[in-house]
Structures are given as C-alpha cells and as structure tokens.
ZAMI-993053 format. One record per atom (N, C-alpha, C): residue number from 1; y, x, z; residue in one letter. Coordinates in pm, 1 decimal. Example, Ala and Ser with C-alpha at 12.3 -4.5 7.8 and 13.67 -1.06 7.14 Angstrom:
! residues 2
(1, (-569.0, 1319.0, 780.0), A),
(1, (-450.0, 1230.0, 780.0), A),
(1, (-330.0, 1320.0, 780.0), A),
(2, (-225.0, 1285.0, 708.0), S),
(2, (-106.0, 1367.0, 714.0), S),
(2, (3.0, 1290.0, 787.0), S),
***
This chain:
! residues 168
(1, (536.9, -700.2, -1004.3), X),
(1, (502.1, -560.4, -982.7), X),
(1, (394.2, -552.1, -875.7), X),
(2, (314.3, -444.0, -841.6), X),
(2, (234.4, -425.1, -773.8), X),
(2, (255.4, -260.5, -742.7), X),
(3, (176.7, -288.8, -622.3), X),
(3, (126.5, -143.6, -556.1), X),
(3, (-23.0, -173.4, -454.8), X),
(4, (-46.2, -53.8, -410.3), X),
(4, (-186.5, -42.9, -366.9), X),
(4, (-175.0, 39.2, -252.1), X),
(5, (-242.3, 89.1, -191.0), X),
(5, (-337.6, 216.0, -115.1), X),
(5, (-442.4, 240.0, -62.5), X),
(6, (-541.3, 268.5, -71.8), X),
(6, (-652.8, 295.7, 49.2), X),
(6, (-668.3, 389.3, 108.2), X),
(7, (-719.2, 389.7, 245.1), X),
(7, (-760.5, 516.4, 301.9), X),
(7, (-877.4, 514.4, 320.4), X),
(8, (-956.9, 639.1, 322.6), X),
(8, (-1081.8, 671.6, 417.6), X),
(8, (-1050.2, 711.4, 564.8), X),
(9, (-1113.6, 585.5, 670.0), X),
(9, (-1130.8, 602.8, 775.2), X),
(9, (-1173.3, 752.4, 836.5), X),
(10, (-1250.3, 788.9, 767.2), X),
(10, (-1339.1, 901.5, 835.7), X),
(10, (-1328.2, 1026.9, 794.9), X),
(11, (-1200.9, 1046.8, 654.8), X),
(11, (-1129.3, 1148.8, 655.9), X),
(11, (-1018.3, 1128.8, 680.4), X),
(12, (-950.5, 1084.7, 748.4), X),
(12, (-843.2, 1002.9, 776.2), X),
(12, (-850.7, 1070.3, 914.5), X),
(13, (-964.9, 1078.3, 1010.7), X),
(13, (-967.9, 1136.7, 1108.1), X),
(13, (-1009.9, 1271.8, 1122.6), X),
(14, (-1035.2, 1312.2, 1049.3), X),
(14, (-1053.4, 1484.8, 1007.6), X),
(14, (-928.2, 1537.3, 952.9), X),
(15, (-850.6, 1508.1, 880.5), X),
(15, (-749.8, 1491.0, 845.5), X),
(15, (-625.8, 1527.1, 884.1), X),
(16, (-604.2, 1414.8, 1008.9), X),
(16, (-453.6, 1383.2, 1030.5), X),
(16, (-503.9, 1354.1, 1165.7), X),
(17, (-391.3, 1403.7, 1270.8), X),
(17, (-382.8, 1413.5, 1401.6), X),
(17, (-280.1, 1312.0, 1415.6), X),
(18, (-275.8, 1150.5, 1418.2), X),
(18, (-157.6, 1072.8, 1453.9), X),
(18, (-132.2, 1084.7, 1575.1), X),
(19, (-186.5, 1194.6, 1680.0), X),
(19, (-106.6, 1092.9, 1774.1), X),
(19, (-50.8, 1262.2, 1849.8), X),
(20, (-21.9, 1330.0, 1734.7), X),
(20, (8.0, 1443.8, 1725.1), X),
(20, (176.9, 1449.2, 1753.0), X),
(21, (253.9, 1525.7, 1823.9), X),
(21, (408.0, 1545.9, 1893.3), X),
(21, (464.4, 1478.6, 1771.3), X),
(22, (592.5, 1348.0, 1786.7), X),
(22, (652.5, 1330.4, 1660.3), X),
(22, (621.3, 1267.2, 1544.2), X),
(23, (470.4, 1234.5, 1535.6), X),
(23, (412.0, 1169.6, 1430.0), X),
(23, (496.1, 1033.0, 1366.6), X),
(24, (453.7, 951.9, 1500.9), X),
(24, (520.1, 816.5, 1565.5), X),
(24, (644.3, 788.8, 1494.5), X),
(25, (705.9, 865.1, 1603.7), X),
(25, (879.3, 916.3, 1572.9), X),
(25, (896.6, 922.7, 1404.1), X),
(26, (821.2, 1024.5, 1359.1), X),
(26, (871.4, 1029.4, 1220.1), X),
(26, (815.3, 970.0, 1093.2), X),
(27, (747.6, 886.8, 1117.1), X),
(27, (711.9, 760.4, 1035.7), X),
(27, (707.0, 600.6, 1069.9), X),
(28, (749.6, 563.3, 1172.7), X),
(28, (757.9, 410.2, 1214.1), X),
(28, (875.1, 385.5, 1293.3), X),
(29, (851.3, 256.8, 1287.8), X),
(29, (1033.5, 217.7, 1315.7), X),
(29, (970.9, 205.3, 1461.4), X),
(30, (1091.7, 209.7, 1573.5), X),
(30, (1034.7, 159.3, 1710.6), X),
(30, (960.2, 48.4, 1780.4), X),
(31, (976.3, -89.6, 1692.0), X),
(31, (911.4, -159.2, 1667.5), X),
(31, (755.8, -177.7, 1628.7), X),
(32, (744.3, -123.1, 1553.3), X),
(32, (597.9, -40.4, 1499.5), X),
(32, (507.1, 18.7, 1597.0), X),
(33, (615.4, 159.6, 1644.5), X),
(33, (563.5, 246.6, 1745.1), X),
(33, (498.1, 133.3, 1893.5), X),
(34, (566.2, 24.9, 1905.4), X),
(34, (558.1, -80.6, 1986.6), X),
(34, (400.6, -128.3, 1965.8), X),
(35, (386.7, -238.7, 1866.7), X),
(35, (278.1, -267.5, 1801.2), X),
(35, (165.0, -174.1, 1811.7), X),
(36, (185.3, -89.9, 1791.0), X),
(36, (69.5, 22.2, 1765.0), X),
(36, (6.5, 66.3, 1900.9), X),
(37, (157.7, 90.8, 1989.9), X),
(37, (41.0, 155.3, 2161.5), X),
(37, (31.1, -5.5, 2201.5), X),
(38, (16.1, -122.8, 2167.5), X),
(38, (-55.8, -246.1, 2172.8), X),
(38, (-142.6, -292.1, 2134.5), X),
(39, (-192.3, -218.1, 2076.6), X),
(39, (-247.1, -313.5, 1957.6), X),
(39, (-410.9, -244.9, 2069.2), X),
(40, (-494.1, -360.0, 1992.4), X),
(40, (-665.6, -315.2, 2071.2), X),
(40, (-706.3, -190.4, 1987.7), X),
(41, (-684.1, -140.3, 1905.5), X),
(41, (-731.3, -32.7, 1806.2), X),
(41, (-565.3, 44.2, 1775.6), X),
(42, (-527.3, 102.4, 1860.3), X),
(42, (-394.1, 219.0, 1754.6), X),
(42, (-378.3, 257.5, 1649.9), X),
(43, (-512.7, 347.1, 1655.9), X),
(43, (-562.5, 389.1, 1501.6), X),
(43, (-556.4, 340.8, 1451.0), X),
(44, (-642.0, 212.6, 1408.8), X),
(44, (-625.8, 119.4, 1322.3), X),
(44, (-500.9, 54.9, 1244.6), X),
(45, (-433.3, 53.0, 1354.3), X),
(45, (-297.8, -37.3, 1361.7), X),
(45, (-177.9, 95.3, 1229.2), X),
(46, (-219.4, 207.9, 1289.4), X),
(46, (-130.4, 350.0, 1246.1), X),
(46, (-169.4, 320.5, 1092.0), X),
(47, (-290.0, 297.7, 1071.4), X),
(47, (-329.9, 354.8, 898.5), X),
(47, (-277.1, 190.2, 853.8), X),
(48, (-342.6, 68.4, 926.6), X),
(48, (-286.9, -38.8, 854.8), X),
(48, (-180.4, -46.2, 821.9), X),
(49, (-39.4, 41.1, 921.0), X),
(49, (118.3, 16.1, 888.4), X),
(49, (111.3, 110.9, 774.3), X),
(50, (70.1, 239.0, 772.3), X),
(50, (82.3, 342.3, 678.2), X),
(50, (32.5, 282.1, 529.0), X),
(51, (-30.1, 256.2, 537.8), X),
(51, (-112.6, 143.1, 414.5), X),
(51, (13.6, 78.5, 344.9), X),
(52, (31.7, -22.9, 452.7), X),
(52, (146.2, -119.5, 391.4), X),
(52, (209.3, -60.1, 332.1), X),
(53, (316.6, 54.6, 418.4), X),
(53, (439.9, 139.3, 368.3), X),
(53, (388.3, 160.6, 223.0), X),
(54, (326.1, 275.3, 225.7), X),
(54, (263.9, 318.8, 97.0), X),
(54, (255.1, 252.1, -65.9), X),
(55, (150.1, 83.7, -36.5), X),
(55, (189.5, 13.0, -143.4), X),
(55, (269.2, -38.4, -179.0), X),
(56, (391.1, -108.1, -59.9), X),
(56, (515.4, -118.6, -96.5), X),
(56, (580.9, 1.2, -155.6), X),
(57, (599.4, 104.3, -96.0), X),
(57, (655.1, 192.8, -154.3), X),
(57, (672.7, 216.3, -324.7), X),
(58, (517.9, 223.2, -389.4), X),
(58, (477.1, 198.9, -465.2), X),
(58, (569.9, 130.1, -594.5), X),
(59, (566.6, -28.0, -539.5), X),
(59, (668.2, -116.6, -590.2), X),
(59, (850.1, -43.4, -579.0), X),
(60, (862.1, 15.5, -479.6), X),
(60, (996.2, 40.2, -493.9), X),
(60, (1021.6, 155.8, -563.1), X),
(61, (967.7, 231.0, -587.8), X),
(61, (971.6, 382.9, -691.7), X),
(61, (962.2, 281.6, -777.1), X),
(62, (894.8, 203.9, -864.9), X),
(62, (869.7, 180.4, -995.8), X),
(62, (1020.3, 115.4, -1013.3), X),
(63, (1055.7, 79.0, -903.3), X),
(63, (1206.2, -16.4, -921.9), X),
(63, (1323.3, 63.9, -947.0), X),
(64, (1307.0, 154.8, -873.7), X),
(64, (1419.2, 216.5, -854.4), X),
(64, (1419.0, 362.1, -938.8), X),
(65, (1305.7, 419.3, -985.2), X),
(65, (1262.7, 526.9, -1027.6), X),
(65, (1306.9, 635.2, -936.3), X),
(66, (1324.1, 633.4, -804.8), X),
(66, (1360.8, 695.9, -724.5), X),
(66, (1251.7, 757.5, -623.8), X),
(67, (1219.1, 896.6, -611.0), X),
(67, (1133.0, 926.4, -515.3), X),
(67, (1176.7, 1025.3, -405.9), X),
(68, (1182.6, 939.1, -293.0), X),
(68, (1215.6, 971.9, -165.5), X),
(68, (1129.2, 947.4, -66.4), X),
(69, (1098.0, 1027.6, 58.5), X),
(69, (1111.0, 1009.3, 163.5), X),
(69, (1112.0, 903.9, 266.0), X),
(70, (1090.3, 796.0, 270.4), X),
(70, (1177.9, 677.9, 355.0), X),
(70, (1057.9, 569.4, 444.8), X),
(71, (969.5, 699.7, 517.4), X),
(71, (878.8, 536.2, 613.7), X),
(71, (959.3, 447.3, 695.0), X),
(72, (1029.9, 492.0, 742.1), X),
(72, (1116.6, 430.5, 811.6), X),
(72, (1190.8, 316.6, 789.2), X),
(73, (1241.1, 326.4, 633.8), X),
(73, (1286.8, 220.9, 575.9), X),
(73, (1264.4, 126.3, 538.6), X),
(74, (1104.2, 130.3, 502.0), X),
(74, (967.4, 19.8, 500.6), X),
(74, (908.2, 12.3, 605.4), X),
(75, (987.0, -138.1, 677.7), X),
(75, (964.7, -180.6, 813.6), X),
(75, (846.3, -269.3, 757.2), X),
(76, (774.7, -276.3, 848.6), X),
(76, (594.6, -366.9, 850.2), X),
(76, (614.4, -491.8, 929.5), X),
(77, (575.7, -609.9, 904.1), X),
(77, (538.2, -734.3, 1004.7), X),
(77, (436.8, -761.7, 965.4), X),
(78, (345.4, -805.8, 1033.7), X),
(78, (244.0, -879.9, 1012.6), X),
(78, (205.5, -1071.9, 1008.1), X),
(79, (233.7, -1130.5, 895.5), X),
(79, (260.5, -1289.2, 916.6), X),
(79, (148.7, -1312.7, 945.3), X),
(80, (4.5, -1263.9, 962.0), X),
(80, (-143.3, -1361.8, 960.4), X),
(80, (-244.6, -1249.4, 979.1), X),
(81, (-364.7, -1288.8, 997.2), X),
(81, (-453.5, -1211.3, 1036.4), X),
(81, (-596.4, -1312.1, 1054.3), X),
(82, (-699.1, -1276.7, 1002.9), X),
(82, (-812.7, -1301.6, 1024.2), X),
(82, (-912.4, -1153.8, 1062.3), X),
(83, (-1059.9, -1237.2, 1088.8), X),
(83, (-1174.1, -1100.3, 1094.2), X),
(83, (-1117.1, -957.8, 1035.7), X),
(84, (-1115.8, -971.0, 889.5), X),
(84, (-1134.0, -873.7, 783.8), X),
(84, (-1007.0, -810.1, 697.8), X),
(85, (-871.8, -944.9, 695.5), X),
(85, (-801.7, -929.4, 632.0), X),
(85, (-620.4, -963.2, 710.0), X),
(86, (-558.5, -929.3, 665.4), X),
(86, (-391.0, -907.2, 693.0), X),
(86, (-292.3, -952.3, 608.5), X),
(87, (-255.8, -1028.2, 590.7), X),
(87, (-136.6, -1075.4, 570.8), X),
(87, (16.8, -1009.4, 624.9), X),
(88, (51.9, -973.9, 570.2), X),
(88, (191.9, -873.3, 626.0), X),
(88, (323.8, -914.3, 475.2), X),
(89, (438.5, -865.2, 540.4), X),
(89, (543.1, -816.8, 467.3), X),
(89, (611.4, -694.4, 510.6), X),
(90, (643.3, -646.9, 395.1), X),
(90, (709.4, -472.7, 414.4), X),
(90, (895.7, -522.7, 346.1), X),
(91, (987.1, -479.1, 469.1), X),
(91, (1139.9, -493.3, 421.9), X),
(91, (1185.5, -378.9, 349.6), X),
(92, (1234.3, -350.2, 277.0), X),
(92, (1320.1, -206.9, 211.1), X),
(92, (1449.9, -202.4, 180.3), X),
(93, (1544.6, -193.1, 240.2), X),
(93, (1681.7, -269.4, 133.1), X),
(93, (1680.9, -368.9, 187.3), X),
(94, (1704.4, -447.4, 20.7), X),
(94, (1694.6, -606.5, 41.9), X),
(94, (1577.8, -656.4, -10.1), X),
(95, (1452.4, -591.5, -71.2), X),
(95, (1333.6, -582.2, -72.2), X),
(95, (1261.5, -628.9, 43.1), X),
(96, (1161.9, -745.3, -59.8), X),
(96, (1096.6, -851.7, 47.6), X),
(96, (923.6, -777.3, -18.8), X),
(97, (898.5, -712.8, 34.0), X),
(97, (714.2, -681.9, -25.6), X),
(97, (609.4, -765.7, 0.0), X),
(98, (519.3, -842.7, -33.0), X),
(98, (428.6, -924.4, 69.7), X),
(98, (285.0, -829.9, 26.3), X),
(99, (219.8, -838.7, 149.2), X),
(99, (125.0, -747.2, 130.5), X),
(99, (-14.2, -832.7, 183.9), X),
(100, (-142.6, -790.1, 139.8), X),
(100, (-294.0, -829.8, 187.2), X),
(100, (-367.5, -700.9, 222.8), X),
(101, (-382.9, -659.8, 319.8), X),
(101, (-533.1, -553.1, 357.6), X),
(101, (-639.0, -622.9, 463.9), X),
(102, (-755.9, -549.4, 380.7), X),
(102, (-868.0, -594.5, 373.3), X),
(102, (-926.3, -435.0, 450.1), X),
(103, (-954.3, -444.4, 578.4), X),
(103, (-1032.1, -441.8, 656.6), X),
(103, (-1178.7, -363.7, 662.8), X),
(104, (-1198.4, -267.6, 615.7), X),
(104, (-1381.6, -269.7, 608.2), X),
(104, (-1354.6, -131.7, 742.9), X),
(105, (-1537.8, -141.9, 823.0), X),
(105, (-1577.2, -19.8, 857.6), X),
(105, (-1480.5, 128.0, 837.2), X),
(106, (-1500.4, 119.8, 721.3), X),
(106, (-1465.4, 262.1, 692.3), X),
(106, (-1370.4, 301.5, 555.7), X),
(107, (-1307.2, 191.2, 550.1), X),
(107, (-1184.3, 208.9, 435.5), X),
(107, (-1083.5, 88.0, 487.0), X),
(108, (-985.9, 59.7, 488.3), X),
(108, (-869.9, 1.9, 462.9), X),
(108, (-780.3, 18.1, 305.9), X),
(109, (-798.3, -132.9, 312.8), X),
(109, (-713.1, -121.0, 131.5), X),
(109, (-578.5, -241.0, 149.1), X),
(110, (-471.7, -178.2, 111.0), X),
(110, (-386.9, -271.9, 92.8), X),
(110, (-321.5, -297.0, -13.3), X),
(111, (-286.9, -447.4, -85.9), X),
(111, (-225.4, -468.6, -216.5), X),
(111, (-61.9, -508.1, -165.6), X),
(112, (50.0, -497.7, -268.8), X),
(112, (137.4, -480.7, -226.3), X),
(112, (198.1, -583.7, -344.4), X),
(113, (304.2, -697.6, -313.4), X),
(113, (331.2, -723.1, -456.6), X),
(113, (488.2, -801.7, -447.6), X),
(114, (567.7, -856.9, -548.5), X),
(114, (697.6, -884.0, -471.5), X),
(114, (698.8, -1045.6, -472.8), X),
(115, (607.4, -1111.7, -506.0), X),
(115, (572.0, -1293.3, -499.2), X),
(115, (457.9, -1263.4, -444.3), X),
(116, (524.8, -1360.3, -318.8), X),
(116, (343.7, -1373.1, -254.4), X),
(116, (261.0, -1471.8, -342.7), X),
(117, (291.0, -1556.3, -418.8), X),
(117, (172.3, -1625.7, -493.0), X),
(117, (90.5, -1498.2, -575.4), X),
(118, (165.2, -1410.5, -595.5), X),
(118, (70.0, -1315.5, -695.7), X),
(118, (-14.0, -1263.9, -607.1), X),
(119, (-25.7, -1234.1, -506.7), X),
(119, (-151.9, -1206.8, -424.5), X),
(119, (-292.4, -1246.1, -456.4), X),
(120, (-265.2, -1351.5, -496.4), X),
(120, (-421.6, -1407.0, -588.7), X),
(120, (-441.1, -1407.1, -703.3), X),
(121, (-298.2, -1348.0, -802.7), X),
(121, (-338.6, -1279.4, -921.6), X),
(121, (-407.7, -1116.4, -880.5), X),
(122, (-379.8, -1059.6, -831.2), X),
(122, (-434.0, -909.3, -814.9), X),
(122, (-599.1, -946.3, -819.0), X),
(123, (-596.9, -802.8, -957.8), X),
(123, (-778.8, -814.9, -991.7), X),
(123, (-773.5, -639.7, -1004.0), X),
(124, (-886.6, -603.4, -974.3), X),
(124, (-934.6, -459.7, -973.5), X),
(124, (-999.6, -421.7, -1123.4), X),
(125, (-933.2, -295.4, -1147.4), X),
(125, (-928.8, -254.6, -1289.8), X),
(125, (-1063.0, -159.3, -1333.5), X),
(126, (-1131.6, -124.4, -1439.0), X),
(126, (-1149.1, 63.8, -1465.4), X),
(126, (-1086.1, 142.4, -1447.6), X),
(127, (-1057.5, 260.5, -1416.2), X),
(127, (-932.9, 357.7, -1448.1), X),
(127, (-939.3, 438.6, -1610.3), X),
(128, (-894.3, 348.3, -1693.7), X),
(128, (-907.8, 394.1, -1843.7), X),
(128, (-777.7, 331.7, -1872.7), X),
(129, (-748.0, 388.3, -1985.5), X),
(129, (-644.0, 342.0, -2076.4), X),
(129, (-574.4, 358.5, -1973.1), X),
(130, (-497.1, 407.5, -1857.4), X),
(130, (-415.8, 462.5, -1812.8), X),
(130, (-276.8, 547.5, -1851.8), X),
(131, (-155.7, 551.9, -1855.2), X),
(131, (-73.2, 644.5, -1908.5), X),
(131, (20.1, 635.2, -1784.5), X),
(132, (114.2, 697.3, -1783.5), X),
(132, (239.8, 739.9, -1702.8), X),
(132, (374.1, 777.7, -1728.9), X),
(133, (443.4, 701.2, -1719.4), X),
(133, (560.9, 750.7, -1806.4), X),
(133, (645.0, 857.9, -1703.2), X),
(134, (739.9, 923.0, -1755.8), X),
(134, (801.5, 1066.9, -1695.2), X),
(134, (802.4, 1070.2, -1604.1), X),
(135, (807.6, 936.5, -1502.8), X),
(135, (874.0, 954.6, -1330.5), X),
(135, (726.2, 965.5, -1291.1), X),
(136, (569.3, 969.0, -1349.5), X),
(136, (474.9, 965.3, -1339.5), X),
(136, (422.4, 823.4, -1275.5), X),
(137, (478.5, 708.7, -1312.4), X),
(137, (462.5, 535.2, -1307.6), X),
(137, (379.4, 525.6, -1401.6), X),
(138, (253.9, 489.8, -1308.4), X),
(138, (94.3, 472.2, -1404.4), X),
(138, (181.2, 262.9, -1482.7), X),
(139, (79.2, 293.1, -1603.7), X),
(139, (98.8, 149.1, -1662.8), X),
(139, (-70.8, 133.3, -1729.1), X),
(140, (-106.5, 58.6, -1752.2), X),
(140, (-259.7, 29.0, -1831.8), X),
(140, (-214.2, -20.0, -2002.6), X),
(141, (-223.9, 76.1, -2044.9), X),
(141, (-157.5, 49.4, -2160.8), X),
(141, (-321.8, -62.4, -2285.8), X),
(142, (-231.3, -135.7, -2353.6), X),
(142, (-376.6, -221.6, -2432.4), X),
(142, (-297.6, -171.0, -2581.8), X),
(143, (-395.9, -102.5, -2648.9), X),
(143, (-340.0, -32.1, -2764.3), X),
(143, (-356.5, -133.1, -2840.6), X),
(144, (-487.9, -247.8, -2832.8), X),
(144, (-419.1, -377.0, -2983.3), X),
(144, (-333.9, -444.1, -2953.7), X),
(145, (-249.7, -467.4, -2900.8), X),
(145, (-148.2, -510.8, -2869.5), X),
(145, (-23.6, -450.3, -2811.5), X),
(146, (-30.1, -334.4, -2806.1), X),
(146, (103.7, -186.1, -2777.8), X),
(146, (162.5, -261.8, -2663.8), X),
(147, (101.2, -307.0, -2589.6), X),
(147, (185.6, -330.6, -2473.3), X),
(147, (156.1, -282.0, -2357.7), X),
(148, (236.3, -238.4, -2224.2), X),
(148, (183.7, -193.4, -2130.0), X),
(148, (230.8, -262.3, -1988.2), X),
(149, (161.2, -274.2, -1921.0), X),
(149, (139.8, -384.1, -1768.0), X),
(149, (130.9, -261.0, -1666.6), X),
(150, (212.7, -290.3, -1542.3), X),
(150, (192.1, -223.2, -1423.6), X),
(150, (39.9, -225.3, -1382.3), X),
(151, (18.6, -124.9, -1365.5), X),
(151, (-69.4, -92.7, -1270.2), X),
(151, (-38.8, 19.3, -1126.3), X),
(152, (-130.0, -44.4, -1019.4), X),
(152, (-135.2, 63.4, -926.2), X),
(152, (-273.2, 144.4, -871.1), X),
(153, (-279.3, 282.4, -848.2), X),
(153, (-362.1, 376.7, -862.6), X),
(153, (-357.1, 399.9, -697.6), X),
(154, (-461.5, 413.5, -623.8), X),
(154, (-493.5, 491.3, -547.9), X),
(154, (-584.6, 540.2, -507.5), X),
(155, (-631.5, 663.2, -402.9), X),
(155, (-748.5, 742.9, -429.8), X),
(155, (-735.0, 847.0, -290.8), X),
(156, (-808.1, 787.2, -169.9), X),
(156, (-831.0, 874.1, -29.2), X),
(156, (-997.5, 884.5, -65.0), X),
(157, (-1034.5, 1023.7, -10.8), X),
(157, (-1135.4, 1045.3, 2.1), X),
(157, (-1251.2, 985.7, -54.4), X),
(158, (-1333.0, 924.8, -22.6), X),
(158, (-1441.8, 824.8, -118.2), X),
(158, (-1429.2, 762.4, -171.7), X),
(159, (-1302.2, 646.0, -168.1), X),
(159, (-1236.6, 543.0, -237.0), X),
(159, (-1111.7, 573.3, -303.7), X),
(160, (-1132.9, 485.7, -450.2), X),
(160, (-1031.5, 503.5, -520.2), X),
(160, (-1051.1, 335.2, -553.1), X),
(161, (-896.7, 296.3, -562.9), X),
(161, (-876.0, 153.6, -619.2), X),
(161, (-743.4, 139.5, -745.7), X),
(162, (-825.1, 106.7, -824.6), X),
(162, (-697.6, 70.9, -938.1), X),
(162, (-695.4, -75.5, -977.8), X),
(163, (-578.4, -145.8, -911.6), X),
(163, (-534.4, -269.0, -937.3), X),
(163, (-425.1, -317.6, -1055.8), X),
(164, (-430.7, -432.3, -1063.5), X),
(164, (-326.5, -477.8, -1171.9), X),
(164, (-301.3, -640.1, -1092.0), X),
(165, (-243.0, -701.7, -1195.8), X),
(165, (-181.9, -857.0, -1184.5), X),
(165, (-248.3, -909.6, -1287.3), X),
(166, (-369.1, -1027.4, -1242.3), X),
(166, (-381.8, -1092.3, -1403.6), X),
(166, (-299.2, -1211.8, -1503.7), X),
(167, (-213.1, -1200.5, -1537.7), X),
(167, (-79.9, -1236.0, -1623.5), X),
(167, (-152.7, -1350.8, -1664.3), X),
(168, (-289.2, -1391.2, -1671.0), X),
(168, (-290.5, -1532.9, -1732.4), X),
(168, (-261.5, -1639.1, -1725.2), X),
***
C-alpha cells in the first residue's frame, strides 16, 4: 500500500499559523513537540512531521476504511537524514509506516508505504484513469486488464503528486 502528501511551503505560511495557542498540543505527540522547538528550522520540522502523519494516514484509512481524526496516534521518528531527503517511520496501532521526504525550497513531499523495500518501488503517475471507490480510496484502474492498484493522490497549492508502487 502506499500514501503520499505534499505541501507548499509558501502557502503553507499564508495559510496556517503553527505556532498559533494549541496547535502543538493538538497535533503532535510530546515527543514531537520536543523535536520541533529543537530542531534548526521548527517550521520545517512542523510540516515534515505533518507530511509524514498525513501519508501514513493515507495507508491506514485504506486499511481500515475508517476516517478519523488521530495525529496523535501517528507518532513520527526519524531513522536517517541527508541534504535533501528523510528517512522516517510513522507508528499507528500496531502499524509500522516507513516513510521518504524529499526536501525542496519550496515544497516538501512525503511517500508513505508499509515495506520499506518498496520505497524504491514508488514511481510518479498521470492523474488519469483514476477512480474511487465509496470510502473515496483513489485506485488507478487499467481497463485492459480490469484490474485496479493503489494509488495515492495529493495536491497543496502548486503541487500535486500522484504516486503508485511499480509491481514489476
């Protein structure tokens, strides 16, 4: 399975006031909140955890067909880090997420998936042949072959990313 998110940096700050009464409090675990007034960039640190949550999340609605509420419950670590890119895992449950974001100027994108080897299957799609079944769980449907593959959709401000897994 997979999930996604990106944000725009720069509506991201037009936007949303993080460091607004309660923000903190009501989306990150204390741990997090930790990390974050540490970290050399806050900001940064706020949208990278929010990121994570998000594409994990992603994965766990499609699992559970359940849509709730729950940053809190998708705790963030970070296993690695270079220049540009992040290595992390998101906990949920008993949900292990492993996640990659990639870093730019002015977008942050994170892929979300439940084998970290699939991290290097994730390839970026068209947004066509798209469908959704009732709980509104996008799939990329291939009509010569009637079959349909997860996909994940996302779309902040300038950037939109639609990912998949390449199954080959």
């Amino acid at each position: 399975m997979i999930g996604n998110d990106v944000i725009d940096i720069i509506q991201s700050r037009h936007e949303s006031n993080w460091q607004r009464k309660g923000f903190m409090q009501k989306i990150f675990t204390p741990n997090e909140q930790l990390m974050i007034s540490k970290a050399p960039d806050p900001e940064i640190t706020v949208w990278l955890f929010w990121s994570m949550k998000e594409a994990a999340y992603k994965i766990y609605n499609r699992q559970t067909k359940r849509r709730e509420f729950i940053p809190k419950k998708l705790v963030c670590s970070i296993v690695s880090q270079d220049d540009n890119s992040i290595i992390g895992k998101v906990n949920c449950d008993q949900n292990v997420y492993h996640t990659k974001t990639i870093l730019l100027h002015e977008s942050i994108h994170t892929l979300a998936v439940n084998s970290l080897d699939d991290l290097k299957n994730v390839m970026e799609i068209e947004n066509k042949n798209i469908i959704k079944d009732s709980n509104g769980i996008p799939y990329l449907c291939n009509f010569l072959s009637n079959t349909l593959q997860d996909v994940s959709i996302s779309h902040h401000g300038r950037f939109q990313k639609v990912v998949t897994l390449d199954l080959k």
